[in-house]
Z-matrix of the N, CA and C atoms (Angstrom, degrees):
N
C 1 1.448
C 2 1.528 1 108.28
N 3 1.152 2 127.26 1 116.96
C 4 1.146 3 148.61 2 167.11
C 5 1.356 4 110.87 3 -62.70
N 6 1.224 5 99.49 4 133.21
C 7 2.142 6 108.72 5 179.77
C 8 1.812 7 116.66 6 -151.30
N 9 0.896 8 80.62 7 128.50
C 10 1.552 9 74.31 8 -168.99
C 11 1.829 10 96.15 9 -102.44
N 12 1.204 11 120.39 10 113.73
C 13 1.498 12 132.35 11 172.66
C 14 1.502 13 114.20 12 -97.61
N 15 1.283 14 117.68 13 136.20
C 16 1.607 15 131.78 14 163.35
C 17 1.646 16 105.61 15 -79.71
N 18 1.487 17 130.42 16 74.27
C 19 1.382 18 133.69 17 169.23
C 20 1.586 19 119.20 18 -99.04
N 21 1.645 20 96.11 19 136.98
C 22 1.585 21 99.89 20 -171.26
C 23 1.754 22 124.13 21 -70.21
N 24 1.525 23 100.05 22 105.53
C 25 1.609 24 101.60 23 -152.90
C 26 1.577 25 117.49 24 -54.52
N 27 1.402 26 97.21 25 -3.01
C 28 2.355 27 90.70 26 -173.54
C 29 1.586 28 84.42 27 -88.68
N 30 1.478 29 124.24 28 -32.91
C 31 1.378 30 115.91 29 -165.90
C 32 1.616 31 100.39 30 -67.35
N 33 1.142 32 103.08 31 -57.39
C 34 1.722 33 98.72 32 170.44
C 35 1.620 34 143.31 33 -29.68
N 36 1.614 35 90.92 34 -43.69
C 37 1.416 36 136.22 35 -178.24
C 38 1.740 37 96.04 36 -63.62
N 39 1.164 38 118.42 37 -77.45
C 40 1.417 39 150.14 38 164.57
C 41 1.863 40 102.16 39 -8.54
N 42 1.659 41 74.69 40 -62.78
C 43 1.700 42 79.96 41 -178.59
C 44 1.229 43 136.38 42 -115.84
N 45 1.118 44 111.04 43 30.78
C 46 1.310 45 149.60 44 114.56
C 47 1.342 46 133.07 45 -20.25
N 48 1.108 47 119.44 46 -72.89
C 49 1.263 48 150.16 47 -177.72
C 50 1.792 49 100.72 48 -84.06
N 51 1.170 50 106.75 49 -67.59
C 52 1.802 51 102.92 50 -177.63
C 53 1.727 52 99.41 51 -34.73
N 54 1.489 53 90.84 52 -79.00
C 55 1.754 54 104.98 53 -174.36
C 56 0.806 55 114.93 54 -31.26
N 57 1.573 56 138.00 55 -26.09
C 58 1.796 57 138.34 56 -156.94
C 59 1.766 58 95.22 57 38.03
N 60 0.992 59 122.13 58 64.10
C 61 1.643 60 109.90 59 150.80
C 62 1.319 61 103.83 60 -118.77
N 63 1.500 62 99.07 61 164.08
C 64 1.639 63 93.75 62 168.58
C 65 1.066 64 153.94 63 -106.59
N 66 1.549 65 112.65 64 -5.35
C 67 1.477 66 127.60 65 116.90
C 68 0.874 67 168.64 66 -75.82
N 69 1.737 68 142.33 67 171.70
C 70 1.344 69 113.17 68 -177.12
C 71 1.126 70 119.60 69 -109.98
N 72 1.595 71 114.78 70 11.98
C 73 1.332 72 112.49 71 174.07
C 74 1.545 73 96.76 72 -103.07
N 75 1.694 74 139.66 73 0.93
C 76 1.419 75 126.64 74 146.26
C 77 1.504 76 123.56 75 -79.62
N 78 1.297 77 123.91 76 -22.17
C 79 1.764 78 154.95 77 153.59
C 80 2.233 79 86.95 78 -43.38
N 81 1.015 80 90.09 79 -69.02
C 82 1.970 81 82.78 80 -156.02
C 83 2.150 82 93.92 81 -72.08
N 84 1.453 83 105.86 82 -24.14
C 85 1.509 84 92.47 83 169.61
C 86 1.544 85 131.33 84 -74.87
N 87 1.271 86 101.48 85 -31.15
C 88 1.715 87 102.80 86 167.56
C 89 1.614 88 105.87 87 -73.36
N 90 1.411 89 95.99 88 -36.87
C 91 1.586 90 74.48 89 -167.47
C 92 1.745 91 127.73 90 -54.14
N 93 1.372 92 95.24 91 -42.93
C 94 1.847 93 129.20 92 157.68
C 95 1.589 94 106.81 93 -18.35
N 96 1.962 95 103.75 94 -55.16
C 97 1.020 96 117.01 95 -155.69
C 98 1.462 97 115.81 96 -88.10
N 99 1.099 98 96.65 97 -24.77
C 100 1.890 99 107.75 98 171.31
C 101 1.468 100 111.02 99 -72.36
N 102 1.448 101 101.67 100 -44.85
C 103 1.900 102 113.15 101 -176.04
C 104 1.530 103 94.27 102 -51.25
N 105 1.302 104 136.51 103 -66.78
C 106 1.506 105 140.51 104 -146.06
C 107 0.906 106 90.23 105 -78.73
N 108 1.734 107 148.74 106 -25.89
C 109 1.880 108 130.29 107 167.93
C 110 1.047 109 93.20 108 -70.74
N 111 1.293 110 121.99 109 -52.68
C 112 1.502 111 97.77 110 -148.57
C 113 1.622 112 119.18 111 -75.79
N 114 1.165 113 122.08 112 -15.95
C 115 1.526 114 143.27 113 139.04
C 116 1.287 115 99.36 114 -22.68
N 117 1.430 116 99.43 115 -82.88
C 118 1.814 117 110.36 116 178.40
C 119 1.428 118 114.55 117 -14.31
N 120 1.200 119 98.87 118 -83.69
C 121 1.352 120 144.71 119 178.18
C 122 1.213 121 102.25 120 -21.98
N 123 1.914 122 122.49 121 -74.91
C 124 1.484 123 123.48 122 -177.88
C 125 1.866 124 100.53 123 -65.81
N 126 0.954 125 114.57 124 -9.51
C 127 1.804 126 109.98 125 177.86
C 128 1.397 127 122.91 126 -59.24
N 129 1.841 128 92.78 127 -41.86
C 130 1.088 129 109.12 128 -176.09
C 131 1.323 130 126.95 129 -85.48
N 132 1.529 131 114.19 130 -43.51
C 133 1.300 132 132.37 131 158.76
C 134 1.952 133 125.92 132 -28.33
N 135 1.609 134 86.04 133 -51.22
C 136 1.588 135 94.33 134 167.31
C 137 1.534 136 138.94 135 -55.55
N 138 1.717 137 93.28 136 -18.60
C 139 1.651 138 113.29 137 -177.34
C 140 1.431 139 118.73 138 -63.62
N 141 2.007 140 103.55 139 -34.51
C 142 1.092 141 115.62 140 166.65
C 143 1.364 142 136.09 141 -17.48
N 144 1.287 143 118.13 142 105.93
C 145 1.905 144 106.08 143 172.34
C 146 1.376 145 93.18 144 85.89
N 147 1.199 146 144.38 145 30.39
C 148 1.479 147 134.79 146 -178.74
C 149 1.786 148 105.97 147 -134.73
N 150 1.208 149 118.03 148 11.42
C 151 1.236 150 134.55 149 -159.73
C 152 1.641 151 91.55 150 -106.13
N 153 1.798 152 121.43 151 115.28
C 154 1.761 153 101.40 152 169.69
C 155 1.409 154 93.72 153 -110.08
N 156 1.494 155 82.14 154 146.53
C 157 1.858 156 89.37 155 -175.60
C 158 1.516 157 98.44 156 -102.58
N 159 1.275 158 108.61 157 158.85
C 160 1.529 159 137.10 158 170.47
C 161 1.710 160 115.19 159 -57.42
N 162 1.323 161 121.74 160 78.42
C 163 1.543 162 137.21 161 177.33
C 164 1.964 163 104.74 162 -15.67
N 165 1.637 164 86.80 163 -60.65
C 166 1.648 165 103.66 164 -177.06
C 167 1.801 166 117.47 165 -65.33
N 168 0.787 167 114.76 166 -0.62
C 169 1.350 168 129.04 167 -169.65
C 170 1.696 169 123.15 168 -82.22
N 171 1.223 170 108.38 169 110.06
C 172 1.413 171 104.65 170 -132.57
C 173 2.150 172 86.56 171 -124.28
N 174 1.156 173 103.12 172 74.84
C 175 1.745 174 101.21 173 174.31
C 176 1.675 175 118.19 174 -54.20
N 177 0.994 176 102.82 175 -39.28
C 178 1.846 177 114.49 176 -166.71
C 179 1.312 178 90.94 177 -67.80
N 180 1.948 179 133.88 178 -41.04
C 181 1.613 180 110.47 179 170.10
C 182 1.175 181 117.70 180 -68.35
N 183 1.541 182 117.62 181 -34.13
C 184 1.693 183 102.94 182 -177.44
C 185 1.682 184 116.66 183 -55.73
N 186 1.724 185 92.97 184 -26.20
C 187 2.123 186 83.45 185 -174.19
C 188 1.778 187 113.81 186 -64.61
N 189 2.018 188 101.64 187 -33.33
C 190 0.882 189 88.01 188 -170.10
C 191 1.437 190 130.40 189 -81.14
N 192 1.540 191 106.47 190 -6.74
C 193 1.522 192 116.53 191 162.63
C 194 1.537 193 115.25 192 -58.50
N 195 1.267 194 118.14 193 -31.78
C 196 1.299 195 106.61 194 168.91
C 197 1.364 196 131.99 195 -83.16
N 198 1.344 197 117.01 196 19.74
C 199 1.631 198 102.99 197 -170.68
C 200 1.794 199 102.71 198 -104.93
């Protein structure tokens, strides 16, 4: 699929050069590809501390049922 984008060429340039790739249509795919982890990434991060655990919940008997 063909797209024709208005992108700011020093930013391009920029990253370009950081990335060491050698194009700029692999330059605008990593970049794509970093954005959507790191998206990920804060998605997941936020879950943090939002988990309520079970008061009654007693791990140290389940081990000892297993020995």
């Amino acid at each position: 699929m063909a797209t024709n984008l208005s992108i700011d060429t020093e930013l391009l340039e920029t990253a370009l050069q950081t990335g060491g790739l050698k194009t700029k249509k692999d330059t605008v795919n990593l970049a794509l590809k970093e954005f959507i982890q790191r998206r990920k990434s804060a998605d997941i991060l936020s879950l943090f501390g939002t988990v309520n655990y079970d008061s009654d919940y007693d791990y140290k008997e389940l081990r000892r049922r297993g020995e």
